[in-house]
DSSP file (Angstrom, degrees, kcal/mol; ACC not computed):
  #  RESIDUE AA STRUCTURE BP1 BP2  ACC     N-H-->O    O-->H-N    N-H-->O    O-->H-N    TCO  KAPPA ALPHA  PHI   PSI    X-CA   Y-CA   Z-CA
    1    1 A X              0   0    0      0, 0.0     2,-0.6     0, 0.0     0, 0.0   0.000 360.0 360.0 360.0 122.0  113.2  106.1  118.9
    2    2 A X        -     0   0    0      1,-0.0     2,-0.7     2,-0.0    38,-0.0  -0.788 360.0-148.9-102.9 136.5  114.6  104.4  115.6
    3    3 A X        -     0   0    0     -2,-0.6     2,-0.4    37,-0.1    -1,-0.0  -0.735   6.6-153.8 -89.7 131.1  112.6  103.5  113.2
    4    4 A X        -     0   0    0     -2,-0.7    36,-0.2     1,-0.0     2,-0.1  -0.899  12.3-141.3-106.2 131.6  112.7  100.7  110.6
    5    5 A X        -     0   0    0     34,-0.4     2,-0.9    -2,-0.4    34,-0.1  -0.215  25.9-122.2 -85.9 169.6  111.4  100.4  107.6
    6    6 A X        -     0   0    0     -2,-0.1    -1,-0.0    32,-0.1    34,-0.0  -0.655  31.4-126.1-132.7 100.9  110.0   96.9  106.8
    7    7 A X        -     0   0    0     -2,-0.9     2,-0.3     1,-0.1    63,-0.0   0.426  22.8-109.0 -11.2 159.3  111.8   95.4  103.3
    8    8 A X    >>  -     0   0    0      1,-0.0     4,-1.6     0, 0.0     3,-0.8  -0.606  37.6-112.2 -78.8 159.6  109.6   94.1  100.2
    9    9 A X  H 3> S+     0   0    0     -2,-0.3     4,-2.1     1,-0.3     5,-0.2   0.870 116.7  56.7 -60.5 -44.4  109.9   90.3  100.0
   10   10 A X  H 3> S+     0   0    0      1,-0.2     4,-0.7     2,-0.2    -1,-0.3   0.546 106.4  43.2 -95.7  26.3  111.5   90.4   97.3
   11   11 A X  H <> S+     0   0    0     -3,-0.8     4,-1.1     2,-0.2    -1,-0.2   0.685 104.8  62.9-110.1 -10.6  114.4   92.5   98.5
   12   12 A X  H  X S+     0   0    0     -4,-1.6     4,-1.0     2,-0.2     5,-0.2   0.659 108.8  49.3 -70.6 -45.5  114.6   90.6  101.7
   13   13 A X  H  X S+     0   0    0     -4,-2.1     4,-2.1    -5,-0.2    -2,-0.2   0.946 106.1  52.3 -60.9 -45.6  115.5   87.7   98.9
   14   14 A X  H >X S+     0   0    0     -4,-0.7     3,-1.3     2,-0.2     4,-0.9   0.890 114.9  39.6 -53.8 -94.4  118.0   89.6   97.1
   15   15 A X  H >X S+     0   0    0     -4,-1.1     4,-2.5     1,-0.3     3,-0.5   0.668 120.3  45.9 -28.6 -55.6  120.2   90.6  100.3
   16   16 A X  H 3< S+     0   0    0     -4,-1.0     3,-0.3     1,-0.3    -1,-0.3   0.938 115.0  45.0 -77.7 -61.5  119.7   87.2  101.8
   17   17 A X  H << S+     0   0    0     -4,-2.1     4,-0.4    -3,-1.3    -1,-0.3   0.805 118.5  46.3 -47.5 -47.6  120.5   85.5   98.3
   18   18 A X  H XX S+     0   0    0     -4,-0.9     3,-0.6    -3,-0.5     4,-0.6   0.742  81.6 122.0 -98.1  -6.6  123.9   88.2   97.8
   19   19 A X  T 3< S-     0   0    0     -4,-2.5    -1,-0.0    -5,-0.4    -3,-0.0  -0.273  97.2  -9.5 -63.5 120.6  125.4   87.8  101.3
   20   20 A X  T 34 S+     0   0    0     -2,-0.4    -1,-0.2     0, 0.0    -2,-0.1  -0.282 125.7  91.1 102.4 -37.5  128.8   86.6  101.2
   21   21 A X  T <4  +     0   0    0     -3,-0.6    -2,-0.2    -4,-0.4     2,-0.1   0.139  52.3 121.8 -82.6  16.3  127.9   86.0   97.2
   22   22 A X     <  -     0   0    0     -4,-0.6     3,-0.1     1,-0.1     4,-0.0  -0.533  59.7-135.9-103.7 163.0  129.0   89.6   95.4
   23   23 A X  S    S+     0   0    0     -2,-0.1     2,-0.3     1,-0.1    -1,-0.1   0.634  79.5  20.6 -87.3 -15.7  131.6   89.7   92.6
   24   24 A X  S >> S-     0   0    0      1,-0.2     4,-1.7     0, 0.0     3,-1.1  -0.999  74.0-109.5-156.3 159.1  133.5   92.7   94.1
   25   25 A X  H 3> S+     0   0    0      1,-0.3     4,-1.6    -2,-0.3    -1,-0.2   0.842 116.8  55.3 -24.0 -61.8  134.4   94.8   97.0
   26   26 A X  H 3> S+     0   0    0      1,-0.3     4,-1.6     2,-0.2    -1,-0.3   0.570 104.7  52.7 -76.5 -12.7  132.4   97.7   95.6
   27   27 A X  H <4 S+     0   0    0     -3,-1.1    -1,-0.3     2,-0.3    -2,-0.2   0.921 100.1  59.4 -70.8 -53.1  129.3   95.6   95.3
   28   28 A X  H >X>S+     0   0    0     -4,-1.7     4,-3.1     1,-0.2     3,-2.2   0.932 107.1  54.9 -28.2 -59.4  129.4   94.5   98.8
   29   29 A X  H 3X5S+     0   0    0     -4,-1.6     4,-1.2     1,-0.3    -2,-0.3   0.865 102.4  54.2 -39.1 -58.9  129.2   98.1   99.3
   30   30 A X  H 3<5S+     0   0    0     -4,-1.6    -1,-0.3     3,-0.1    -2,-0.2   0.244 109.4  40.0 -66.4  12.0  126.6   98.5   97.6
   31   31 A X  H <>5S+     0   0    0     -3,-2.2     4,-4.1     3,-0.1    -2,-0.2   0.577 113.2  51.6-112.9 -34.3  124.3   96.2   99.0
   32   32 A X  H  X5S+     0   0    0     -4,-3.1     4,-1.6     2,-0.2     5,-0.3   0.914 117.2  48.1 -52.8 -35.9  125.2   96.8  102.9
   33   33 A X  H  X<S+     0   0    0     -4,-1.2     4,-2.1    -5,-0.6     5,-0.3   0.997 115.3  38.2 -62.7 -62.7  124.7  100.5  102.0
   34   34 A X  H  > S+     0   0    0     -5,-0.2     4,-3.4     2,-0.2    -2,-0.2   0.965 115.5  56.6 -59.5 -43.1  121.5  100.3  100.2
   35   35 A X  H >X S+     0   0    0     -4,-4.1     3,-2.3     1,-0.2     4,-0.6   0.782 113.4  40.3 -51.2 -75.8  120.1   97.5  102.9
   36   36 A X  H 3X S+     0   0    0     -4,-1.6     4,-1.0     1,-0.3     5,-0.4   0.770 113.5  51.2 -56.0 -55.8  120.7   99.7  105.7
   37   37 A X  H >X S+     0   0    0     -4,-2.1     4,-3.1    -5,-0.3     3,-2.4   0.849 106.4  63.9 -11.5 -61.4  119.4  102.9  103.9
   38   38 A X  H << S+     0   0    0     -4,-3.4     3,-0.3    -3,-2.3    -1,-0.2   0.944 112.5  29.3 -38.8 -78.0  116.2  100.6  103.1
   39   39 A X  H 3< S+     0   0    0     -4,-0.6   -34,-0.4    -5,-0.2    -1,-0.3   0.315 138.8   8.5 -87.3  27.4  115.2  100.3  106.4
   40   40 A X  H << S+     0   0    0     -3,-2.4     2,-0.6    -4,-1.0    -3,-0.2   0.519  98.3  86.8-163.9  28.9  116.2  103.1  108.5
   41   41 A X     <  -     0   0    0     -4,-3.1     2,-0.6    -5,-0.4    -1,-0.1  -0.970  59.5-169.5-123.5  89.4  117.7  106.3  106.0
   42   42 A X        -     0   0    0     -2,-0.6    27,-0.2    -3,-0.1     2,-0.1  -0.840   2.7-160.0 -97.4 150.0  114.3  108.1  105.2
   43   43 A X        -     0   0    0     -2,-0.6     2,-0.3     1,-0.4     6,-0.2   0.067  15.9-125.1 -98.9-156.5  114.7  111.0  102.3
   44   44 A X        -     0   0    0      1,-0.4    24,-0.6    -2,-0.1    -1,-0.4   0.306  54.3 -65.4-113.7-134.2  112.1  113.8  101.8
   45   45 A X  S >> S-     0   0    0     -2,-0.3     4,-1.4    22,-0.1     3,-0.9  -0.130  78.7 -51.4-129.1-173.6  110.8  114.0   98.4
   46   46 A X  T 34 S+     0   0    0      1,-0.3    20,-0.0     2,-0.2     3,-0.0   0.783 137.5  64.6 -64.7 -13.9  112.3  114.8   95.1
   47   47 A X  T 34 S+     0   0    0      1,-0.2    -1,-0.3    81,-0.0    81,-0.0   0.954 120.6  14.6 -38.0 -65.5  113.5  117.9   97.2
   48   48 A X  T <4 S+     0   0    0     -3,-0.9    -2,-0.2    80,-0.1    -1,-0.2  -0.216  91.4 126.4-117.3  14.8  115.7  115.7   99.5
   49   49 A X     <  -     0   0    0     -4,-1.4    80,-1.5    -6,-0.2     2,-0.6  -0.057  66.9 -88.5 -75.9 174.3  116.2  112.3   98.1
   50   50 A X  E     -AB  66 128A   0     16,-2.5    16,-1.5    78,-0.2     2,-0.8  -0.872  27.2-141.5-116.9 128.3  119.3  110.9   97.6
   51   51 A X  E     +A   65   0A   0     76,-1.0    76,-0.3    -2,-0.6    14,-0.3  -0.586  27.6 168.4 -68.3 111.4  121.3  111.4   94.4
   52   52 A X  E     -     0   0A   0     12,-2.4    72,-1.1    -2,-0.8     2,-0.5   0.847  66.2  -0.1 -93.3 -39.3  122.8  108.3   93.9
   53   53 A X  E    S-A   64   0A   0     11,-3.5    11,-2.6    70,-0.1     2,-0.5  -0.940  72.8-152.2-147.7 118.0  124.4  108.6   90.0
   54   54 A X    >   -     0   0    0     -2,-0.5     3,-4.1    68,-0.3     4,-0.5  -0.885  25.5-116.9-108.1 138.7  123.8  111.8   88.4
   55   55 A X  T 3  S+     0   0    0     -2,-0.5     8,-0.1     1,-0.3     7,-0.1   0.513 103.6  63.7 -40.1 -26.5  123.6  111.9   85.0
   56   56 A X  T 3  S+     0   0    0      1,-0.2    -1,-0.3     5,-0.1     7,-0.1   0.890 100.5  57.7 -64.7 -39.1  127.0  114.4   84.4
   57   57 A X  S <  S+     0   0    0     -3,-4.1     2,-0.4     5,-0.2    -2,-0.2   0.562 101.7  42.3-102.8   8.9  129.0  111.9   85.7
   58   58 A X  S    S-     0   0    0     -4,-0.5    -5,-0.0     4,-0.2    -1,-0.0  -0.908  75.0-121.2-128.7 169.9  128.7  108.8   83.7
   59   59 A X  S    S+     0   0    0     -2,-0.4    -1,-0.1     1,-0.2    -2,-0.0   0.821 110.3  57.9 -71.7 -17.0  128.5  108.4   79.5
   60   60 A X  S    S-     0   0    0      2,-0.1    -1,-0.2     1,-0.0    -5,-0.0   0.979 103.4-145.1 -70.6 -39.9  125.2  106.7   79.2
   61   61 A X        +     0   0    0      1,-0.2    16,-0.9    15,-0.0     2,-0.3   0.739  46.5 136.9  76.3  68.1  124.1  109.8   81.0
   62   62 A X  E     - C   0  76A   0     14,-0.1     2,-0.4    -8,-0.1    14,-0.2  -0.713  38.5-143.8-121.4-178.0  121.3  108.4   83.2
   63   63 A X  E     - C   0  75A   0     12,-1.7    12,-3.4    -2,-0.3     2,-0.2  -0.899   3.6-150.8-143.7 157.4  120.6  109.3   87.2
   64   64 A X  E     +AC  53  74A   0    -11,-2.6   -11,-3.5    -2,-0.4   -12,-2.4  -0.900  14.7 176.9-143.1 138.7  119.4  107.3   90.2
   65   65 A X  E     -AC  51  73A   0      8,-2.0     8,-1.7   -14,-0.3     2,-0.3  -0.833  15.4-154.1-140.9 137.5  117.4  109.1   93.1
   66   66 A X  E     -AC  50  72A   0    -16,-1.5   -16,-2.5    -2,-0.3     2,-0.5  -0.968  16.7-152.5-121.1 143.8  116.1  106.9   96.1
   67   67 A X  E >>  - C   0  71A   0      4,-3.3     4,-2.2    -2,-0.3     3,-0.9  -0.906  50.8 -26.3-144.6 135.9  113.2  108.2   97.8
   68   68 A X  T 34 S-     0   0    0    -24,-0.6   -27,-0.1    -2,-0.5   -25,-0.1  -0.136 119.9 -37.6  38.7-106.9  111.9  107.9  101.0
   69   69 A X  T 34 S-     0   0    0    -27,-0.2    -1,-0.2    -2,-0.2   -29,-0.2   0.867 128.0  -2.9-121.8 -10.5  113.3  104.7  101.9
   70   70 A X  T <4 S+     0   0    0     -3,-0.9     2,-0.3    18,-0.1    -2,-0.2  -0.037  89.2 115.2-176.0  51.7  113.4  102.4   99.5
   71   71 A X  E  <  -C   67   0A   0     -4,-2.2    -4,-3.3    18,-0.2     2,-0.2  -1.000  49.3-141.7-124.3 144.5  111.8  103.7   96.3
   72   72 A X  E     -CD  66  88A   0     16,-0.6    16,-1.5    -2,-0.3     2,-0.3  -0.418  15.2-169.3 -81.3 144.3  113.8  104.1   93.2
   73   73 A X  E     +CD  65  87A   0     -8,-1.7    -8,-2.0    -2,-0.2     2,-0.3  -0.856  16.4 178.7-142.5 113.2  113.9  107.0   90.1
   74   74 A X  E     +CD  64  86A   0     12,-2.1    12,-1.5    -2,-0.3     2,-0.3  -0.882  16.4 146.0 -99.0 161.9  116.0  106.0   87.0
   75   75 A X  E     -CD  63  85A   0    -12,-3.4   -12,-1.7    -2,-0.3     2,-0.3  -0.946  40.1-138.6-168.4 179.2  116.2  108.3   84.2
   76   76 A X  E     -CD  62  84A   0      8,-1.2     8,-1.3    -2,-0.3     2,-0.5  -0.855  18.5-141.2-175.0 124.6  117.9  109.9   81.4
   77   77 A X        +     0   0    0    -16,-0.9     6,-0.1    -2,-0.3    -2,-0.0  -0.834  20.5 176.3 -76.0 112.7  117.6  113.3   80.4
   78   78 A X        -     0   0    0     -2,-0.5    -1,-0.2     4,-0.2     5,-0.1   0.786  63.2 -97.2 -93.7 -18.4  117.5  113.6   76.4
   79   79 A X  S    S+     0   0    0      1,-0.1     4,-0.1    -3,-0.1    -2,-0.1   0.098  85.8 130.1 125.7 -14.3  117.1  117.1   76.4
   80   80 A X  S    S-     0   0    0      2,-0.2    -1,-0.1     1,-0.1     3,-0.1   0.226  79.6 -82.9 -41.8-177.7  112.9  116.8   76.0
   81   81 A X  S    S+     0   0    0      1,-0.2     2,-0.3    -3,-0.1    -1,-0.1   0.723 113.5  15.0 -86.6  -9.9  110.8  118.4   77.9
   82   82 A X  S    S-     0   0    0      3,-0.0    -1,-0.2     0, 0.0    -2,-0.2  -0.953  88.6-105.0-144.9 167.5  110.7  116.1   80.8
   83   83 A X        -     0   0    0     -2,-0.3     2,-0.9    -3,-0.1    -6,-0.2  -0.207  33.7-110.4 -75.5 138.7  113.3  113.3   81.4
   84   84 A X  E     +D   76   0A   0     -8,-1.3    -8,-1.2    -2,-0.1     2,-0.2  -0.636  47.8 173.1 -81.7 128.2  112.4  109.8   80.7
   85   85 A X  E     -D   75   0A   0     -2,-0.9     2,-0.6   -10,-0.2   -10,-0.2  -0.896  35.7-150.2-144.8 149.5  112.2  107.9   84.1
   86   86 A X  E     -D   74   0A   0    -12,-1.5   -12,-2.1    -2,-0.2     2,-0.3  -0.982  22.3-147.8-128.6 119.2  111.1  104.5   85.2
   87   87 A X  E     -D   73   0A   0     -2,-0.6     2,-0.4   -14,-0.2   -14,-0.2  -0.723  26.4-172.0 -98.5 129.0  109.5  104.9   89.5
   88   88 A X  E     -D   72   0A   0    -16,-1.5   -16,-0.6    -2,-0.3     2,-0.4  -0.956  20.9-142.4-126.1 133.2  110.5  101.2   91.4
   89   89 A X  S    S+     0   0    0     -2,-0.4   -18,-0.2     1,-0.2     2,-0.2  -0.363  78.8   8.6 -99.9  67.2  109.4  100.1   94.9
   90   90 A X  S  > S-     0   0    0     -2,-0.4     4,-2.6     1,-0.1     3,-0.2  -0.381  84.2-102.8 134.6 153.9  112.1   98.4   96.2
   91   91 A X  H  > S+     0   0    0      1,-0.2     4,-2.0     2,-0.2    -1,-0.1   0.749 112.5  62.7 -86.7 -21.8  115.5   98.2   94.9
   92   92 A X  H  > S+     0   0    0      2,-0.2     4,-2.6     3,-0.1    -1,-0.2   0.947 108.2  45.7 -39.3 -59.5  115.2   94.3   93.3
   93   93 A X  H  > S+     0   0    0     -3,-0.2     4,-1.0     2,-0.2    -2,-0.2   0.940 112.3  52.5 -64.1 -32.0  112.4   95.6   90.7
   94   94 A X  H >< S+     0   0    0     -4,-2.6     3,-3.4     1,-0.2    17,-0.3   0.938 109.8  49.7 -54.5 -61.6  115.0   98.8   90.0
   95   95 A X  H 3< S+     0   0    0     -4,-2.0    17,-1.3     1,-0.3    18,-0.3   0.599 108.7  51.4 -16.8 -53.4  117.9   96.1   89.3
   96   96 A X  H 3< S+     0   0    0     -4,-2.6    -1,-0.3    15,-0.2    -2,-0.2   0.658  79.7 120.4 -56.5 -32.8  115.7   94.0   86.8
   97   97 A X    <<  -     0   0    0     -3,-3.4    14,-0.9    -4,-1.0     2,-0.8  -0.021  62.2-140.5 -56.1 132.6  114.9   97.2   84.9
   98   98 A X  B  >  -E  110   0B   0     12,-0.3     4,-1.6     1,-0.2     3,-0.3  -0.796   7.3-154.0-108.1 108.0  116.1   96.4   81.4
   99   99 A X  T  4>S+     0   0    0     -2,-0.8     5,-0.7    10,-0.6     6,-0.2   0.039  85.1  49.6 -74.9  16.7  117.7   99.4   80.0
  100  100 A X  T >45S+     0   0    0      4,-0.2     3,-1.9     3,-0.1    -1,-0.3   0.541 108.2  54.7 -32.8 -49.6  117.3   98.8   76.2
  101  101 A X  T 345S+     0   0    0      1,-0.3    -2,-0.2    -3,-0.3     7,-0.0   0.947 116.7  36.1 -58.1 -54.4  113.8   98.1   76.5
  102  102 A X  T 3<5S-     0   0    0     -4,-1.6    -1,-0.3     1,-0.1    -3,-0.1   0.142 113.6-105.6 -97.2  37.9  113.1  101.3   78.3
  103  103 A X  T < 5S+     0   0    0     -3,-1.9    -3,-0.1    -5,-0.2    -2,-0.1   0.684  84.9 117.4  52.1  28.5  115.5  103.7   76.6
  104  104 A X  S   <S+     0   0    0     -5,-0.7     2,-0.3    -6,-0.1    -4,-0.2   0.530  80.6  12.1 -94.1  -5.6  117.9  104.2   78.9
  105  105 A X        -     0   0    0     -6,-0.2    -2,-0.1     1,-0.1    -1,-0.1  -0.953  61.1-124.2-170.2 163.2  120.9  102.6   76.7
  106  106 A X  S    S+     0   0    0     -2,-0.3     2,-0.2    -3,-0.0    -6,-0.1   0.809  95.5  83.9 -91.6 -21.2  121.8  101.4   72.8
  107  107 A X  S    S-     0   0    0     -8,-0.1     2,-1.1     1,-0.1    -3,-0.1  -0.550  86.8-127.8-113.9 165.4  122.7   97.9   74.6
  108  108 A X        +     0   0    0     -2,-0.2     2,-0.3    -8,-0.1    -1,-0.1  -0.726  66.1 110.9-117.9  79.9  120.4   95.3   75.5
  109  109 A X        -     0   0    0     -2,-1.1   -10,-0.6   -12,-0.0    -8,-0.1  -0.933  61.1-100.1-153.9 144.5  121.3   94.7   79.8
  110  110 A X  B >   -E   98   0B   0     -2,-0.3     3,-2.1   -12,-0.2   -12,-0.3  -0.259  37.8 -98.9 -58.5 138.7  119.6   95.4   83.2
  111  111 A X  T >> S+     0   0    0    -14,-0.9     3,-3.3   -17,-0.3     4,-1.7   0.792 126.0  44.1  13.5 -94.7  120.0   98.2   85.6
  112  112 A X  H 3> S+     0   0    0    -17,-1.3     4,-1.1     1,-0.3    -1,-0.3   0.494 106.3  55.5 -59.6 -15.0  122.3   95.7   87.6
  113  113 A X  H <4 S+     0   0    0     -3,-2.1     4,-0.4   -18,-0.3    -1,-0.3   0.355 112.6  44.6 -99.2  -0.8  124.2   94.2   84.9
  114  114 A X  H <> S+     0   0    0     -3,-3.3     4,-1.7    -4,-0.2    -2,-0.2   0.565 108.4  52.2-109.9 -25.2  125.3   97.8   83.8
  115  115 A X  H  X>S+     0   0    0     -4,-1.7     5,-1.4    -5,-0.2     4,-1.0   0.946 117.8  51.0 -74.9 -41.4  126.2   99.0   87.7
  116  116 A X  H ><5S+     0   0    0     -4,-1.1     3,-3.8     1,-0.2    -3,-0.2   0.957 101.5  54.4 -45.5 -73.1  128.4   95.3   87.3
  117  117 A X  H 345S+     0   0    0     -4,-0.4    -1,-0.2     1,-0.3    -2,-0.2   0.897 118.6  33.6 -44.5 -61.1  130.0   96.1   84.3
  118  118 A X  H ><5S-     0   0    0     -4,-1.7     3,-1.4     1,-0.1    -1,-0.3   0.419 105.8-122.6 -86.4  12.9  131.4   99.5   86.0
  119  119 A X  T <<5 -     0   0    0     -3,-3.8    -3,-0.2    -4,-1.0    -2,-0.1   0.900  60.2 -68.6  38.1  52.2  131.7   97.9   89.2
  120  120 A X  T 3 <S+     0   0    0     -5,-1.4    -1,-0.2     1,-0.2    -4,-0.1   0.544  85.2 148.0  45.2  30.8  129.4  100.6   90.6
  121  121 A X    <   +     0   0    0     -3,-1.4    -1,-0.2    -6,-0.2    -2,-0.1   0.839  60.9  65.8 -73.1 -39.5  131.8  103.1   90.2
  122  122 A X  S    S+     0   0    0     -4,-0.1   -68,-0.3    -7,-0.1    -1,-0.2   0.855  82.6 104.0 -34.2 -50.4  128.6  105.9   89.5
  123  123 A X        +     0   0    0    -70,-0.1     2,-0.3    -8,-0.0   -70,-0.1  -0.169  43.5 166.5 -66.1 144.5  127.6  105.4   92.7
  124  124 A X        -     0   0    0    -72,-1.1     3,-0.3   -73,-0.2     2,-0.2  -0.973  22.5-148.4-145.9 146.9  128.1  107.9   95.6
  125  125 A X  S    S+     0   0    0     -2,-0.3     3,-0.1     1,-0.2   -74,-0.0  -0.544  76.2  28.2 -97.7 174.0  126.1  107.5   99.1
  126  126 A X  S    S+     0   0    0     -2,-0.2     2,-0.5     1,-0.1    -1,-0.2   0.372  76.6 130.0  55.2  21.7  125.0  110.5  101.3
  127  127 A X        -     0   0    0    -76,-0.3   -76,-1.0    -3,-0.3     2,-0.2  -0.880  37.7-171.7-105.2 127.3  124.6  113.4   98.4
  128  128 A X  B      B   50   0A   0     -2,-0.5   -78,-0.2   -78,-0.2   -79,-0.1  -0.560 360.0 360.0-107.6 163.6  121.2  114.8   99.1
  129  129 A X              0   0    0    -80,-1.5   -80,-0.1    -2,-0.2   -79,-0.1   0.194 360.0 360.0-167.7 360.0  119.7  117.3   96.4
């Protein structure tokens, strides 16, 4: 029996809104991946989630975790005693996040306008941790 998970509204707008509409290969890629993930790729817990960018491999040095099916963890380790992290339900509100605002970055651009910039080269699917 497969199960489906059933989208937020507004992420059922996003996908519907970027089909056919993305600026690069690798973006396409990143939204077919994450749709199907959304509804039917459940994770554990922070056990089992899926790593999506960890924080070694790019300069800002931040991570993305998706959890259970379609909640978000972004973060950045400064070396405190826990990492500063912003918890999303659904992969639109992660996108919106504006990393100046929450300390993720010196420059003033959203989640999605920074995965753009690097043409979502951070990302890797199917790494569990």
């Amino acid at each position: 029996m497969k199960i489906e998970n059933e989208l937020w509204p507004s992420d059922i707008k996003l996908f519907t809104e970027m089909e056919g509409h993305y600026q690069s290969e690798n973006e396409r890629i990143f939204f077919e991946q994450m749709y199907r993930k959304m509804q039917s790729e459940y994770t554990m817990n922070y056990d089992g989630c899926e790593l999506l960018i960890v924080e070694s491999e790019n300069e800002e040095g931040v991570f993305l975790f998706r959890l259970e099916y379609d909640e978000f963890i972004f973060g950045i380790d400064k070396g405190e005693s826990s990492p500063e992290i912003v918890h999303t339900m659904g992969l639109r509100e992660l996108l919106d996040i504006n990393m100046f605002d929450n300390g993720f970055s010196p420059r003033n651009l959203t989640i999605w306008n920074w995965l753009r910039e690097r043409d979502y080269k951070d990302i890797t699917y199917n790494r569990y941790g």
